[in-house]
C-alpha positions in Angstrom: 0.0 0.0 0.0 3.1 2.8 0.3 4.1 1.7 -3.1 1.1 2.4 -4.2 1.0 5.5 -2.3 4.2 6.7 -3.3 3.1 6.5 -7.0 -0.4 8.8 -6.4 2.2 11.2 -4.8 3.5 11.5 -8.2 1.0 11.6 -10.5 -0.9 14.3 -7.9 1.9 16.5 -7.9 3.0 16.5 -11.7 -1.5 17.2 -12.6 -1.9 19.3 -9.4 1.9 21.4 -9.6 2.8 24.8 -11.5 4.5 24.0 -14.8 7.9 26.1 -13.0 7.5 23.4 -10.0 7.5 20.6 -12.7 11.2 18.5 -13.2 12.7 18.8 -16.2 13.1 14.9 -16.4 12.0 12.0 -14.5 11.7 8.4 -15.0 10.2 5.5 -13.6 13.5 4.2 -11.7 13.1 8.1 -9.9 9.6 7.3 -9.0 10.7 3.7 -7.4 13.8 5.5 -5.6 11.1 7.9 -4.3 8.7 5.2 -3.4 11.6 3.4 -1.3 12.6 6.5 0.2 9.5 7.4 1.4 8.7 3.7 2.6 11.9 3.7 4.6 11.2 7.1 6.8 9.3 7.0 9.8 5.8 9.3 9.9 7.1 12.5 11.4 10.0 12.8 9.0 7.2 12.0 6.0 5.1 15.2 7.8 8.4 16.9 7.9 9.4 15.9 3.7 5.8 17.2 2.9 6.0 20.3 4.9 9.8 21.4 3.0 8.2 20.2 -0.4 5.0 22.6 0.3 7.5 25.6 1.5 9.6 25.2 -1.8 6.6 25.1 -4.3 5.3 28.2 -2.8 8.4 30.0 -3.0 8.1 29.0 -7.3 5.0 30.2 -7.1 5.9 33.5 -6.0 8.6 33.7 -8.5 6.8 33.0 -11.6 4.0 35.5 -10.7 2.8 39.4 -11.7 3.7 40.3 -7.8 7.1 38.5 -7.3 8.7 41.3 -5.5 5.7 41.4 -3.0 7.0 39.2 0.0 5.0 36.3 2.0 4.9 38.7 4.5 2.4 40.9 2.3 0.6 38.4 1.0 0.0 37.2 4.3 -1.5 40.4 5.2 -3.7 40.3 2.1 -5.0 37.5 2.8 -5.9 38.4 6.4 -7.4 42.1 5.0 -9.8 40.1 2.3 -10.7 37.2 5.2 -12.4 39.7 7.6 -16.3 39.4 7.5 -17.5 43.2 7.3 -21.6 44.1 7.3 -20.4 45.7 3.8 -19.9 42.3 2.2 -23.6 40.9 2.8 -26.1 41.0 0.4 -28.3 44.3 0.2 -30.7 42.8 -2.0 -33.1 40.8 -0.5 -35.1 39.5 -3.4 -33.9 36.2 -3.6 -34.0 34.2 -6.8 -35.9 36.7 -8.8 -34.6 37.6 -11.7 -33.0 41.3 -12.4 -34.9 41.4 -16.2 -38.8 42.2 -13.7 -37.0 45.2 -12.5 -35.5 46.7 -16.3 -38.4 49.2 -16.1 -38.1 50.3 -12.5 -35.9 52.7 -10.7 -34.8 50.1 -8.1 -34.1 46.5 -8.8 -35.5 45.3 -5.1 -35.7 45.8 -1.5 -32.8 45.3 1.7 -33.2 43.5 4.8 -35.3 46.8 6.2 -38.2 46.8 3.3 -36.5 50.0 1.8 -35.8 49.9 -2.4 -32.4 50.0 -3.4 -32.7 52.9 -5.8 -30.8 52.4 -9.1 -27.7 54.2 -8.8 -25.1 52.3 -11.8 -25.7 53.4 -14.6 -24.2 54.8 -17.8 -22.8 54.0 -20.9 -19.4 53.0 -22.9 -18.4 56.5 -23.1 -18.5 56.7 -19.1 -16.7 53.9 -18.6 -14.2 55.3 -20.9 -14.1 58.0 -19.0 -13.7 56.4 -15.8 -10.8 54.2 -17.0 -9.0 57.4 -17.8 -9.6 59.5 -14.5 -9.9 56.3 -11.8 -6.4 54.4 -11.6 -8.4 51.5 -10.1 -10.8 51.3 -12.7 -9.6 48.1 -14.0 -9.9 46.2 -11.5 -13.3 48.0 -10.3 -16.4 45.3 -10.7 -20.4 46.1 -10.5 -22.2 44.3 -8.7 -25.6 44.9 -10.4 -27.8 43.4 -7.8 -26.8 44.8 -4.9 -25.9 48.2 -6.6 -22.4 49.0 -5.7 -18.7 49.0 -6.8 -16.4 46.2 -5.6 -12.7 47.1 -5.8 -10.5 43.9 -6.3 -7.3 43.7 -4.1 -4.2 42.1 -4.6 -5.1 38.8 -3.2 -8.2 38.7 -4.9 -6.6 39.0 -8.3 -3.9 36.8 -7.5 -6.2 34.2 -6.9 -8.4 34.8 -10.3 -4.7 34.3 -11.5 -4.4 31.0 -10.1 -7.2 29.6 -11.0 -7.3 30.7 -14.8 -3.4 29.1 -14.5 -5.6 25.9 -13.5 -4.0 26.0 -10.3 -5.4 25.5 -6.2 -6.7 29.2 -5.2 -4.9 28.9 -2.2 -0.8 29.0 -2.6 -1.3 27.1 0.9 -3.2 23.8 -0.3 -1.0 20.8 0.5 -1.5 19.0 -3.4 1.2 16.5 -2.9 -0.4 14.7 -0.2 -3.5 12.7 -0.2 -4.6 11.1 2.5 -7.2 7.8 1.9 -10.0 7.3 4.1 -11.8 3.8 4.5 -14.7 4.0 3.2 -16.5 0.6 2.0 -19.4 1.7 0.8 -18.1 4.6 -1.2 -15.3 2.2 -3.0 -15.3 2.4 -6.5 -12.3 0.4 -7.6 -12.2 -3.4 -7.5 -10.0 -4.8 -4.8 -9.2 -8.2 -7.6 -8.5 -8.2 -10.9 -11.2 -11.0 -11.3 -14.2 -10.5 -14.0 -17.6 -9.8 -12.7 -19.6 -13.0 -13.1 -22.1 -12.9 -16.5 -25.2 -12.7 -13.8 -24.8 -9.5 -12.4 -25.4 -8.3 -16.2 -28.5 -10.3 -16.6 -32.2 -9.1 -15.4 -33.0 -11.2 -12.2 -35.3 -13.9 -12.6 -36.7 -13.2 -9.5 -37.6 -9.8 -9.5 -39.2 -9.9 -13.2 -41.5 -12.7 -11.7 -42.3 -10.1 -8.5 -42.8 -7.1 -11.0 -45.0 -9.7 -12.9 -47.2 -10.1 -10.2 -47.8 -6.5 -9.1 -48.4 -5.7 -12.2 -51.4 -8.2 -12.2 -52.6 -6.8 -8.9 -52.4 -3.6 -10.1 -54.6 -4.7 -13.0 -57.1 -6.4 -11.1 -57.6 -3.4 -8.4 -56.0 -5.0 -5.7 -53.7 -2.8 -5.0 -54.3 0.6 -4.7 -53.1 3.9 -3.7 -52.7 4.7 0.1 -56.3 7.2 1.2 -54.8 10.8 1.7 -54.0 11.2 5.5 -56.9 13.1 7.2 -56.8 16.3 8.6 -55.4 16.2 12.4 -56.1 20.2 12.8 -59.8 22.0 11.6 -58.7 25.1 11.8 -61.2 27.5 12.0 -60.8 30.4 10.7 -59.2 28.7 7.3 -60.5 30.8 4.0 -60.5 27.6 2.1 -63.6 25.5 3.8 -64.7 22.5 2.7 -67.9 23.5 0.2 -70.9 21.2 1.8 -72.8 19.6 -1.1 -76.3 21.0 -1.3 -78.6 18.6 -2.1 -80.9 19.3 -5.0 -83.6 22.0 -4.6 -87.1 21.2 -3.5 -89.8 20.1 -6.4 -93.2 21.1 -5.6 -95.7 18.1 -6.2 -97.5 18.7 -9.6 -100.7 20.7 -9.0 -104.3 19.1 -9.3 -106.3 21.1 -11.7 -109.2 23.3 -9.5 -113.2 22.0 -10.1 -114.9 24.1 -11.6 -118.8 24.6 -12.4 -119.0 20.9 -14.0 -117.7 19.7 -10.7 -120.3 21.0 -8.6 -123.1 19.2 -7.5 -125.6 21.5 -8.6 -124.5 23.0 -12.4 -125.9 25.7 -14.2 -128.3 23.9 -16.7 -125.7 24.7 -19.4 -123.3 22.0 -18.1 -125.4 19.4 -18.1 -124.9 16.6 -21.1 -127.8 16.0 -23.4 -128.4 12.8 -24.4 -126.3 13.3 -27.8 -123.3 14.9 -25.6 -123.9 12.1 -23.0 -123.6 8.9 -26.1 -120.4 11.1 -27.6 -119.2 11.1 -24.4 -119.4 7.4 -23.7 -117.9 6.8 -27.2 -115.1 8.8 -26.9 -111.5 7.5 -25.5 -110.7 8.0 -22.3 -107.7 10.1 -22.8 -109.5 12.5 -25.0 -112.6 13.5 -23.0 -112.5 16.7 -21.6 -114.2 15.5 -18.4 -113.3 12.7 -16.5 -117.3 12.7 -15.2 -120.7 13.3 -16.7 -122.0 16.6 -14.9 -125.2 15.6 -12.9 -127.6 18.0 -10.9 -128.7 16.9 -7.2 -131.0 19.1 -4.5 -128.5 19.3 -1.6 -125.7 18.0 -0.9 -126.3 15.0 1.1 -127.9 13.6 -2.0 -124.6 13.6 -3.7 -124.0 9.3 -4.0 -120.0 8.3 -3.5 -117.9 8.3 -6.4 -117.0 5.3 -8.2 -114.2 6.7 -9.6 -112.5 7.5 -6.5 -110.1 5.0 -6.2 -108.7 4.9 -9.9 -108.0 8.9 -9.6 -106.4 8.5 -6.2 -104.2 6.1 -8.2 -103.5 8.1 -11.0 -102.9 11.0 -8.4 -100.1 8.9 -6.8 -98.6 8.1 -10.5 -98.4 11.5 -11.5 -96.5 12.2 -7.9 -94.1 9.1 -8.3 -93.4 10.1 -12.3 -92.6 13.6 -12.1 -89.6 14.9 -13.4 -86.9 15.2 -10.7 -84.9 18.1 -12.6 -85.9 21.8 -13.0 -85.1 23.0 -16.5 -85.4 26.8 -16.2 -86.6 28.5 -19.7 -84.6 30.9 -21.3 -85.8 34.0 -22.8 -83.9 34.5 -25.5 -84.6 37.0 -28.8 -84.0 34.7 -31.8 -82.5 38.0 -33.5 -79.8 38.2 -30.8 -78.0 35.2 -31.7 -77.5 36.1 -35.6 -74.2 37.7 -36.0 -74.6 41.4 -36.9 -73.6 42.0 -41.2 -73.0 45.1 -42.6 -75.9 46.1 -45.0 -75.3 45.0 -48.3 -75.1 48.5 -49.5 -72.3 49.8 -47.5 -70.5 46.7 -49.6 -70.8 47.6 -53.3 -69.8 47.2 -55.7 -71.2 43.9 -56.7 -73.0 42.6 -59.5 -76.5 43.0 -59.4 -78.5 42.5 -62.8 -78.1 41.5 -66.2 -76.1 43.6 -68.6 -74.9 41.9 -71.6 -76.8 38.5 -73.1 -74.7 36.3 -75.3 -76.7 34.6 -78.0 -75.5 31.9 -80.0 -75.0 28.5 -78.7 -77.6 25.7 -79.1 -76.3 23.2 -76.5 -75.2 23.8 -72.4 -72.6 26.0 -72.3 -69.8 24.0 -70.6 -67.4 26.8 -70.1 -66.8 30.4 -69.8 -63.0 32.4 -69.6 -62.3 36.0 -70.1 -59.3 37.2 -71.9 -56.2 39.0 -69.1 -57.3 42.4 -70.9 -61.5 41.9 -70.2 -62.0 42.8 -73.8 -62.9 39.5 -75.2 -65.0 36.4 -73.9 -64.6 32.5 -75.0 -67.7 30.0 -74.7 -67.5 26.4 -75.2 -70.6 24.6 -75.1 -71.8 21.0 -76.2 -72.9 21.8 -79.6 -69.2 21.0 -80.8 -68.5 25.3 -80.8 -66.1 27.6 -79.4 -67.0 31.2 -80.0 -64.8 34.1 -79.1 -67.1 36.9 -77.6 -66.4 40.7 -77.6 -67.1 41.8 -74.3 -68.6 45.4 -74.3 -71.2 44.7 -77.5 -71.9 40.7 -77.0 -70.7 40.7 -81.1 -69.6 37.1 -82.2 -65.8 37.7 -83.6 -64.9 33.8 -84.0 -66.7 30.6 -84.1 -64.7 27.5 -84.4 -66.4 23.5 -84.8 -65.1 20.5 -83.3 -65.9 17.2 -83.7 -67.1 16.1 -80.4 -68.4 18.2 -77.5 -66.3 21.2 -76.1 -65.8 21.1 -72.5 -63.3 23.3 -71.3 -61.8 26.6 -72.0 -59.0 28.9 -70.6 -56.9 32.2 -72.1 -53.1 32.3 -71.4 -52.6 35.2 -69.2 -49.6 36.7 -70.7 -50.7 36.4 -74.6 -54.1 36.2 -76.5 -53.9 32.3 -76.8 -56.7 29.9 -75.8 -56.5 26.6 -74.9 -59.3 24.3 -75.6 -60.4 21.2 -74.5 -62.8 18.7 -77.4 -63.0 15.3 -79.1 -60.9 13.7 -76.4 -58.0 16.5 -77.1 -56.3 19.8 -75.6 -55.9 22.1 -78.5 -53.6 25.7 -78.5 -55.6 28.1 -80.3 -54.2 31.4 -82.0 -57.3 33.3 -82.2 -55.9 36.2 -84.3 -56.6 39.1 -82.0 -54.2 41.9 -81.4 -53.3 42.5 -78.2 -53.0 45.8 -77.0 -50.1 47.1 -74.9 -50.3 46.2 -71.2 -49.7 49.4 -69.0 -45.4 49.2 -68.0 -44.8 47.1 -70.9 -43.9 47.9 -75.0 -45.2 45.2 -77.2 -46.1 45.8 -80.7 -48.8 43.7 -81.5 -46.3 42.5 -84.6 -44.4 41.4 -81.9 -47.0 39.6 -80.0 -47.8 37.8 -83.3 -44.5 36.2 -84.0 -44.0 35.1 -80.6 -47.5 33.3 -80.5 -46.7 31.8 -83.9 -43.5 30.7 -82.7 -44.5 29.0 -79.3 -47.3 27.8 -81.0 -44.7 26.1 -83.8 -43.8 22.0 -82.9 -40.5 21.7 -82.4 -38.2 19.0 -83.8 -37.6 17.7 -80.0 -41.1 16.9 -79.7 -42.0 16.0 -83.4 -43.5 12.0 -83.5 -40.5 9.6 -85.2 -42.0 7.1 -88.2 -45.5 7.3 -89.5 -47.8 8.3 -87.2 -50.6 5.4 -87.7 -47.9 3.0 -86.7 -46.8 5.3 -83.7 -51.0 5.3 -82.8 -50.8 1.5 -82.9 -48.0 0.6 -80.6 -48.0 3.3 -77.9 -51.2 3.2 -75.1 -53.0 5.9 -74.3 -51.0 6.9 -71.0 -48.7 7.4 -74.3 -50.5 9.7 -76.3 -51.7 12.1 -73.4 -47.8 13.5 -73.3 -47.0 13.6 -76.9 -47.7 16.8 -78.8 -48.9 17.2 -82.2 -48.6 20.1 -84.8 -52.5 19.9 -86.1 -52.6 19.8 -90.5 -52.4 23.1 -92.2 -55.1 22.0 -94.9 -57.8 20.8 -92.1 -60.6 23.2 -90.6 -59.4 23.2 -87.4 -55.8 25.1 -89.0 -57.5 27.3 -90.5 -59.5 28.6 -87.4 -56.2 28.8 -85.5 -55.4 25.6 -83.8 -51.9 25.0 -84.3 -50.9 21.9 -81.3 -52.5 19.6 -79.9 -52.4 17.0 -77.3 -54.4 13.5 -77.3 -56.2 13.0 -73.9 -57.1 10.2 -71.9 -61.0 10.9 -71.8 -62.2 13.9 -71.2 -61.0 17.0 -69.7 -63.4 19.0 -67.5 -61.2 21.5 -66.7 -58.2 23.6 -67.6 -55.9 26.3 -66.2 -53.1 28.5 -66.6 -49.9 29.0 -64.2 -50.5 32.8 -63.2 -47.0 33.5 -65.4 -48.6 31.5 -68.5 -45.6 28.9 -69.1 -47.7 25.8 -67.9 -51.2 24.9 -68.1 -52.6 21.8 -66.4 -55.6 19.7 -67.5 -57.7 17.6 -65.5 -58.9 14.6 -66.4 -61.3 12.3 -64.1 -62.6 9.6 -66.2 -59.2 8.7 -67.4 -57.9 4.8 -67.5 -54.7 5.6 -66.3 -54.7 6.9 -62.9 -51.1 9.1 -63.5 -53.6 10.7 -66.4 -56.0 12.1 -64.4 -53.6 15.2 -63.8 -51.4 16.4 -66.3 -49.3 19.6 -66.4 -48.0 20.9 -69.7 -45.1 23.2 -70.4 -45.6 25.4 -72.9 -42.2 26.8 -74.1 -40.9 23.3 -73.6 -43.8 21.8 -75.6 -43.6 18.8 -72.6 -45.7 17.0 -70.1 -45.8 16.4 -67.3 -47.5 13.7 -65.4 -47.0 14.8 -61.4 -49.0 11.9 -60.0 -48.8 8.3 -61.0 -51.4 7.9 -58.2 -53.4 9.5 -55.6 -55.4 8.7 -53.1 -59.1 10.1 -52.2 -60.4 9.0 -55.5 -60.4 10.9 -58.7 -59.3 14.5 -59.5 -61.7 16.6 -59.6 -59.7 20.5 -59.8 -56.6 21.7 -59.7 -55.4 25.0 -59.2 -51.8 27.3 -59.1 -50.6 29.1 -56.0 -50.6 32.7 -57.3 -47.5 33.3 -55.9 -45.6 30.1 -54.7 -44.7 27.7 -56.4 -47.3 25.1 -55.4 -50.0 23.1 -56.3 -53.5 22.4 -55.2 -55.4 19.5 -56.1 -58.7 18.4 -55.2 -59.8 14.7 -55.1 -63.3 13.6 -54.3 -62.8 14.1 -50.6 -59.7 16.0 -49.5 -57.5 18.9 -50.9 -53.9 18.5 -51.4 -51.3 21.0 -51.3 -47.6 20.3 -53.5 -44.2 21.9 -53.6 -43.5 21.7 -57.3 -39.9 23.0 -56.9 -38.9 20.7 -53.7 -41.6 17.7 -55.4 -43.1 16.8 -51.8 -46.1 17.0 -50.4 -47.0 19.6 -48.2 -50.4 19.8 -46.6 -53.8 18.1 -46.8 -57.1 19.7 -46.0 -59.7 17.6 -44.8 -63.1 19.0 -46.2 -66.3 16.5 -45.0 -67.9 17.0 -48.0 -68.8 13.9 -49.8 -67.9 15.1 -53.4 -65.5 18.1 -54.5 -66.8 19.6 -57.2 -64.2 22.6 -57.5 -61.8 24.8 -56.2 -60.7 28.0 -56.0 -57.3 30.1 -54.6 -57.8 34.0 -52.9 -55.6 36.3 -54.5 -53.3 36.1 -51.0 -52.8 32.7 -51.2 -53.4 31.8 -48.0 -57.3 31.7 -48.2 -58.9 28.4 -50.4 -62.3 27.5 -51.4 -63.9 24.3 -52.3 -67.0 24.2 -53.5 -69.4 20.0 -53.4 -72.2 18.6 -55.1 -73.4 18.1 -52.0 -74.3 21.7 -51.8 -72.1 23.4 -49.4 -68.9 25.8 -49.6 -66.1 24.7 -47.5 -63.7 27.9 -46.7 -59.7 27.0 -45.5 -57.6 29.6 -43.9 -54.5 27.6 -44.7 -52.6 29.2 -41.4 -55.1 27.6 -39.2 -54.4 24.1 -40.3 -56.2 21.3 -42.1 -59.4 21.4 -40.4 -62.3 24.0 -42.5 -62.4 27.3 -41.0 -66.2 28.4 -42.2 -68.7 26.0 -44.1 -71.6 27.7 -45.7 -74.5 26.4 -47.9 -76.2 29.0 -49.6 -78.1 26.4 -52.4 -80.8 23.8 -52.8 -78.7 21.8 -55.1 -75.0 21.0 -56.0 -72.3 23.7 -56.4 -70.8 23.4 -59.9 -68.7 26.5 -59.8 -66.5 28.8 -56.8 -64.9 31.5 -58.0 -62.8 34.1 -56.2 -62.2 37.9 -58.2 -58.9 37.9 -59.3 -58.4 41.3 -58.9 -58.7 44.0 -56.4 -62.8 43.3 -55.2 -63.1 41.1 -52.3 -65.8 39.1 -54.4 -66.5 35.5 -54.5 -69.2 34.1 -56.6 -70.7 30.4 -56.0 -72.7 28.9 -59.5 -75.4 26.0 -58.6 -77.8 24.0 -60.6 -80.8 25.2 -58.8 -80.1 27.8 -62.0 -79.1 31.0 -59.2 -75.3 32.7 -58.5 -74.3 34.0 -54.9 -72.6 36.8 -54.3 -70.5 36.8 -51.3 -68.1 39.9 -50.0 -65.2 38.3 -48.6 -62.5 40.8 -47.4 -59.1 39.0 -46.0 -57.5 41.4 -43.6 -53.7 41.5 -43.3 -54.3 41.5 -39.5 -53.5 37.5 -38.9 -56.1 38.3 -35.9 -58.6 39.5 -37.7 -60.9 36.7 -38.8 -62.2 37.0 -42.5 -65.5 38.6 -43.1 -67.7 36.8 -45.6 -71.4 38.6 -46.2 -74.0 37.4 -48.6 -75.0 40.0 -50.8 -76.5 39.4 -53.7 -78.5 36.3 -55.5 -79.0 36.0 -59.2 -81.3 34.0 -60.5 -82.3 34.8 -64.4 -80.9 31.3 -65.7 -83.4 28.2 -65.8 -82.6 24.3 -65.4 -82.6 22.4 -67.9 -82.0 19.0 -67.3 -81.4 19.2 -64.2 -78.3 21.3 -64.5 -78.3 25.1 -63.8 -75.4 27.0 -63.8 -72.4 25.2 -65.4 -69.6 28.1 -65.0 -68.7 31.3 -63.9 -65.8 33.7 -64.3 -64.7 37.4 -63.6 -63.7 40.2 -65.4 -60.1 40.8 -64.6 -60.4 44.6 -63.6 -64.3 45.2 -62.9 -67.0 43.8 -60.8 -68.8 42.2 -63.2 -69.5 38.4 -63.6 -69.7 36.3 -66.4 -71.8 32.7 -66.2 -73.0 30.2 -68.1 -75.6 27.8 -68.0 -77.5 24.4 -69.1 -80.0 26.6 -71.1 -77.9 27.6 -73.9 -77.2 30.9 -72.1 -74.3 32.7 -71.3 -74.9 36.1 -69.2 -72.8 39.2 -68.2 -73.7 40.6 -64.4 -72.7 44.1 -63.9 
């Protein structure tokens, strides 16, 4: 045990030493000489070694210091100056634990030992500590104590010791650290007395204990072991503010009243009461629980006449039912005005403007009017509609500029929004039409409508990179239609279709109910829900590209039913049957999906904000998400007796939203977003229009805004196609 002793001496003074107190070599045969040496001297010449060994690393100490020329004899007085306990050196600040940040607003930051406030009195700036650094020699080794408001000057010993200990080194110059003394302590023993392994079991669970756990745990299951009652009180005391509440016992009911005889009770009855022998046969025939007397009236001379009633018994019974059967809660009626609980709307004409009537009728389809879109300018108007046409409207007049004829029914319509170019959805196909209008100059931009022309023509020219390879007939037979509905076409210059300004077109997978633009104009997506490939039911096209893009090889909630573009991120919303989902196009993830409880989606629509969407059902309601809250629907509102075909929010400026139903009538809603995030929307019915019929059974089919004014374009299963001003 020395040898082992001897060794801790050394490894204790070379961690514990100065680096100066250090020997510049030593080797292990030192540390045995050492060992041997110190095994061979008795204990006071041991005290006496560690005493001279002590003495000479102080004197090192001393030497390799800021304050060698100081002697021990100074440092001693130091020492005995910073040790004495002064009433300056307590704490003013009584406040305990409480942080310094309550009193930042205060001119005190607490109270001393006497209840006073210790009045803010540090303060200032950089520039006054510059200052005081300059004028007050001591100011560098000057400290604030914040809480207790005063100035702490740090003396000698007290920087000699932060000197020390930054050196890693015992405060104290004093501390013996080349000593160490070993106490027995058993149960505090950390290192093995053997060398042996630990045997395998102490690193295995104990059998036993798993199979005492197991047990409690099964009387803990059955309830036979359970919780210790709460000690009772030993003490009532009296005048306690917290008293034990006595339960009251439920208030009194009063017994059901009897109703009070009246002049058919009596035994003597004005002749008016008595039964004639009609009213006495009626009476006999009717049911007992609808007579209005339980007796037939009769008329006696006194009193005493009067004969005991038979009855008697049976309404003493019936008495005692209605006493044992009445209701043991009182339910106290509230007077409440009906008009009270309706939420308070603005009148509807503080909140123009909106459309209110008929301006403009368009005349010239024969078949239901699919779908409506209005050109980025609001100067011209497209119609598609199931008698195989697509006419091109001017806007102001309701003049017919274009018709063109399909081959099957036209179902869907939508202008570019950069360019006058249409894209058109018939016979199973998405065509790019050119429909030879010159745009005029946008405000902040310099086109020439030349201009405009020749980049049409030349987006609306196949490239080679997307040209079919072979003869097409062959191509048709051995690619599927999950194929064709990503492979463009150039349509032929000598057909009718060329000549009325389709240029490209893409082969579909059914058809398409719907089509819309990216808010820039480079893609436009189609959706498709009958289609026999799943991945074809949603298809984005890239325009300058002349590619497609299938985004979805499957999703679930059933078939796509709208799509729309974030009007300023790059996302995409798409609506199944059931639920909304939300895209990252760029990062191709999936970001959010909005849970809408309505059986079947019919559309959707995106606020101007982008952080307000609309789906309207065919089960007649219009579900409202405030995508900030979450997925859950912030408003639902049904305004119709039948399902909603088309929601539509105003693209520009009006806080407009217009909801198109086949019960053949348009609501008008005001719905102004706030940019206060805690200012709830405010959505106000204002206006129904109702001048379209069903036919059918369909009513309105689609709806649409002007881009600039408040005026709303519809169109419906009777052939009709309307603009709202």
């Amino acid at each position: 045990s020395q040898a082992s002793f001897a060794g801790w001496d050394f490894i204790l003074q070379r961690d514990c030493a100065p680096s100066s107190a250090m020997p510049d070599s030593s080797g292990p045969s030192d540390d045995r000489a050492a060992g041997k040496r110190k095994r061979q001297q008795e204990p006071g010449d041991a005290e006496e070694e560690r005493r001279k060994a002590a003495e000479a690393e102080q004197a090192e100490d001393d030497m390799d210091g800021e304050d060698s020329d100081e002697g021990d004899s100074d440092e001693a007085a130091d020492e005995d100056d910073s040790s004495d306990d002064s009433q300056d050196d307590a704490p003013r600040n009584r406040i305990g634990n409480v942080p310094l940040e309550w009193y930042k607003d205060e001119d005190h930051v607490g109270y001393d030992l006497a209840g006073e406030k210790i009045i803010r009195t540090l303060s200032g700036g950089e520039i006054d500590a510059l200052l005081e650094s300059k004028d007050n020699p001591n100011a560098w080794r000057t400290i604030k104590d914040h809480k207790n408001q005063r100035e702490i000057v740090l003396t000698d010993t007290d920087l000699e010791v932060i000197r020390r200990i930054r050196k890693r080194m015992t405060p104290s110059a004093a501390t013996d650290t080349t000593t160490m003394v070993e106490f027995d302590n058993p149960d505090a023993r950390i290192h093995p007395l053997n060398s042996a392994h630990p045997p395998k079991s102490r690193f295995l669970p104990s059998k036993w204990e798993r199979m005492r756990v197991k047990k409690l745990v099964a009387l803990l299951r059955e309830g036979k072991i359970r919780p210790p009652p709460p000690p009772e009180p030993e003490v009532w005391d009296l005048w306690a503010d917290d008293v034990p509440k006595r339960r009251k016992g439920p208030p009194p009911l009063p017994a059901p009243k009897l109703i009070l005889p009246g002049h058919a009770e009596s035994y003597n009855p004005p002749s008016e009461y008595l039964f004639s022998a009609e009213e006495k046969k009626a009476w006999e025939e009717q049911d007992e629980t609808d007579r209005a007397l339980s007796h037939i009236p009769e008329r006696f001379d006194a009193l005493r006449r009067v004969p005991a009633y038979k009855e008697f018994i049976v309404d003493r019974f019936k008495r005692c039912l209605d006493l044992y059967l009445v209701p043991r809660a009182l339910r106290q009626r509230m007077n409440v005005d009906p008009e009270s609980l309706l939420p308070k709307l603005p009148s509807p004409k503080d909140l123009r403007p909106f459309p209110t009537h008929v301006s403009v009728s368009y005349e010239g389809h024969t078949g239901m009017v699919r779908g409506v879109a209005v050109e980025a300018s609001g100067q011209w108007l497209a119609t598609v509609s199931s008698d195989n046409t697509l006419i091109i409207w001017e806007v102001a007049s309701g003049r017919p500029f274009r018709s063109i004829k399909f081959n099957g029914p036209a179902t869907a319509v939508a202008w570019s929004p950069r360019c006058t170019m249409l894209v058109v959805a018939a016979e199973d196909a998405i065509f790019f039409v050119d429909p030879g209008i010159d745009a005029a100059a946008r405000p902040g931009e310099e086109n020439v409508s030349g201009e405009v022309e020749v980049s049409i023509t030349s987006m609306l020219t196949l490239r080679a990179a997307a040209k079919p390879q072979g003869d097409d007939e062959n191509a048709d037979k051995t690619e599927g239609a999950k194929a064709r509905a990503v492979r463009w076409r150039a349509v032929e210059p000598e057909t009718p279709l060329y000549t009325s300004g389709c240029r490209l077109t893409i082969a579909t997978d059914g058809d398409v109910q719907q089509v819309t633009w990216h808010p820039k104009g480079n893609y436009c997506a189609a959706v498709s829900p009958k289609a026999n490939a799943p991945s074809n039911q949603c298809i984005i096209h890239a325009l300058h590209q002349q590619k497609s893009m299938r985004p979805f090889s499957k999703l679930k909630g059933g078939q796509v039913q709208s799509c729309a573009f974030h009007p300023t991120k790059p996302h995409f919303i798409v609506a199944t049957m059931r639920s909304v989902r939300i895209y990252d196009l760029q990062k191709q993830e999936h970001l959010k999906q909005l849970v809408s409880g309505a059986r079947w989606i019919s559309s959707v629509t995106v606020h101007n904000t982008g952080d307000h969407v609309v789906v309207g059902s065919y089960d007649r309601r219009l579900v409202w998400f405030d995508l900030d809250f979450g997925s859950k629907p912030y408003k639902t509102l049904q305004y119709h007796d039948r399902a909603v075909r088309c929601a539509a929010f105003h693209p520009g400026k009006f806080p407009l939203l217009a909801c198109a139903s086949d019960d053949a009538t348009v609501s008008i809603l005001h719905t102004k977003v706030f940019t206060d995030l805690m200012q709830s929307p405010m959505i106000v019915p204002v206006k129904r229009l109702r001048d379209h019929a069903v036919h059918q059974g369909l009513g309105v089919l689609s709806c649409a805004w002007h881009p600039t004014q408040p005026w709303l374009f519809t169109a419906g299963a009777d052939h009709r196609v309307y603009l709202w001003a």
